[in-house]
matplotlib code that plots the C-alpha trace (Angstrom):
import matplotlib.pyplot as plt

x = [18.3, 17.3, 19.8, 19.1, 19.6, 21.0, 18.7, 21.1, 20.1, 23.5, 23.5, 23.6, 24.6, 25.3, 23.1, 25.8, 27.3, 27.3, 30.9, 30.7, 27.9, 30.3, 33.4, 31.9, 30.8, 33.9, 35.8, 33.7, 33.8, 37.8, 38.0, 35.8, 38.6, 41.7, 39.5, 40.2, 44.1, 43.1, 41.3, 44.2, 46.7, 47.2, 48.8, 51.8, 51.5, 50.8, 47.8, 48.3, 49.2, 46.1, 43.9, 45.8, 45.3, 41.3, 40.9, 42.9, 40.5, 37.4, 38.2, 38.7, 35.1, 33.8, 35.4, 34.3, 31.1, 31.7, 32.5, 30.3, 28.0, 30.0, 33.8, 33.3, 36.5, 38.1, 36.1, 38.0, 40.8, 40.5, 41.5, 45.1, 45.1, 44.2, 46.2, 49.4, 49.0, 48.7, 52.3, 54.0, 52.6, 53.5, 57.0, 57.7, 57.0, 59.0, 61.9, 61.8, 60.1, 60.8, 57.4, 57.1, 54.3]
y = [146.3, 143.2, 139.8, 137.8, 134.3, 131.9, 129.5, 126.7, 128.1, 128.3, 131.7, 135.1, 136.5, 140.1, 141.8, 142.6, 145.8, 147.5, 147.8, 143.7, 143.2, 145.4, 142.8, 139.9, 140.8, 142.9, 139.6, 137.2, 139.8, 140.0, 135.9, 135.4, 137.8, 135.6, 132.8, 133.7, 133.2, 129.7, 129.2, 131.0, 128.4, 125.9, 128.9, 128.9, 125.3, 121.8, 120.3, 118.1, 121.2, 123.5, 120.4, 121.0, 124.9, 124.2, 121.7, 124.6, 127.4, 125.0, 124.1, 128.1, 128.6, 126.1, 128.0, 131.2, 129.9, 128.6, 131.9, 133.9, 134.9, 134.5, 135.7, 138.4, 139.7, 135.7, 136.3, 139.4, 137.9, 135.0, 136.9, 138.0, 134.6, 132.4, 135.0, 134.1, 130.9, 131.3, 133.5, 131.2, 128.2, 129.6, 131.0, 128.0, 125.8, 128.9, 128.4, 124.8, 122.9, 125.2, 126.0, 128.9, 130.2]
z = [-44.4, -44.3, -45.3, -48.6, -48.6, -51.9, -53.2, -51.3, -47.5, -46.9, -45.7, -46.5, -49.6, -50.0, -53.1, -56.2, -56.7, -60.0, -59.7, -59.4, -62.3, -64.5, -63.3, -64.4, -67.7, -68.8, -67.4, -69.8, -72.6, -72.3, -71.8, -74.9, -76.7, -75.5, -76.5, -80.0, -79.2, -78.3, -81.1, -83.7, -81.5, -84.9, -87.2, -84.6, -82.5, -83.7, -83.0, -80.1, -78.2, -79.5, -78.2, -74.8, -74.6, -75.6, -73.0, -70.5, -71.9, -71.3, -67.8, -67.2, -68.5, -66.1, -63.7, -64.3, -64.5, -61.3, -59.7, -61.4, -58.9, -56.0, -56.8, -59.6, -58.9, -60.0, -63.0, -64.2, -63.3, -65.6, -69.0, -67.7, -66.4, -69.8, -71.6, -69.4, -69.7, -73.9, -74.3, -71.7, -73.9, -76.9, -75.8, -74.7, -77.9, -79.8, -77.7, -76.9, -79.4, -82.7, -83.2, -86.3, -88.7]

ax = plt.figure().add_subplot(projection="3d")
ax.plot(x, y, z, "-o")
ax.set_aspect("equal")
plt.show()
């Protein structure tokens, strides 16, 4: 079987797995989906701190983007990641801050 090499010549690269194809999109499909929570952010939180969590779920993109063909696994993990990152944000402004609907 003979070694593929990326377009960079940096070396090898192993070909993708189904099991890795299938990673990477259920892992953008379930990001887009916490994306929403992001986006929904201003019925709970004011909107200095919706600004923040967009600017945190842009980054995240980038980064998936990043890792998309390299690290599909990092990809799927990004949705239990963002979400994290939402409740904690949100549970924290709750608890803190007196955030309500």
């Amino acid at each position: 079987m003979a070694e593929s090499h990326d377009s960079q010549g940096s070396g090898p690269t192993r070909p993708s797995s189904g099991l890795q194809t299938t990673a990477r999109w259920v892992g953008l499909l379930l990001f887009l989906i916490v994306g929403w929570l992001y986006l929904l952010s201003g019925l709970l939180a004011p909107p200095w701190a919706v600004g923040i969590l967009w600017v945190v779920w842009l980054i995240m993109l980038v980064a998936i983007a990043r890792a998309w063909r390299t690290r599909p696994w990092r990809v799927l993990a990004a949705p239990v990641v963002a979400y994290a990152i939402w409740a904690a944000v949100m549970l924290a402004g709750d608890f803190f801050l007196g955030w309500t609907a």
